[in-house]
C-alpha positions in Angstrom: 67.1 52.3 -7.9 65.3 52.9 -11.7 68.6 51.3 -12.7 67.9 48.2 -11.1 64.4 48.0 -11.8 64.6 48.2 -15.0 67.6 45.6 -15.3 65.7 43.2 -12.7 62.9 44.1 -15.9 65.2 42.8 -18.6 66.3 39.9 -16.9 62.8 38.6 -16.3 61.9 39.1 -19.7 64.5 37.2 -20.8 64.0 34.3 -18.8 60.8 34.2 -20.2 62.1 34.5 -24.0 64.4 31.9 -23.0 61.8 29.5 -21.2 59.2 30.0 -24.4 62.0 29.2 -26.7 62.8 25.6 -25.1 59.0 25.2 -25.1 58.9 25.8 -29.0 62.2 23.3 -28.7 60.2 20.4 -27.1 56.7 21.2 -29.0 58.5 20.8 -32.4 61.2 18.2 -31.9 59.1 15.9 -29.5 57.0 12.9 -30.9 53.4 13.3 -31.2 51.4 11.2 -28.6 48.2 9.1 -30.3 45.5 8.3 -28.2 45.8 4.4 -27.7 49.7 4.7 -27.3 51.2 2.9 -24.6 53.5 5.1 -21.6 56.5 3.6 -21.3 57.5 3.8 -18.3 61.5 2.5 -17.1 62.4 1.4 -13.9 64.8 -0.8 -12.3 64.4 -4.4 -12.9 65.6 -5.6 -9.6 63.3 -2.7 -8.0 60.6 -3.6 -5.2 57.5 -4.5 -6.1 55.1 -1.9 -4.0 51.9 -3.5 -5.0 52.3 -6.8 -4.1 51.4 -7.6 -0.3 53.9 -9.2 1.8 52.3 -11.3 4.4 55.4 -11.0 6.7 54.2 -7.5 7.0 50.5 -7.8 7.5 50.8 -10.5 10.1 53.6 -8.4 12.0 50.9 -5.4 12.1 48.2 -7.0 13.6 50.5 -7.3 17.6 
């Protein structure tokens, strides 16, 4: 059972080695963000529109 405990103990600690080193990754090699700096943001062009208000919808909600 101390067998396993202390490989279950490894393991975890090098998950975390592994998770801190792709943070290190992204901190370095990502761009820096500057306040003012517009999200871009991709979607679909032919996606719906889920802000707009369809009437068709409104009117069928109020029978």
């Amino acid at each position: 059972m101390k067998r396993i405990a202390t490989w279950a103990f490894y393991g975890v600690g090098a998950l975390a080695i592994g998770y801190l080193a792709l943070y290190a990754y992204a901190v370095f090699t990502g761009r820096d963000l500057q306040p003012g700096d517009p999200i871009h943001i991709f979607r679909k062009p032919d996606a719906p529109s889920y802000s707009e208000r369809d009437p068709v919808v409104l009117t069928s909600l109020r029978a």
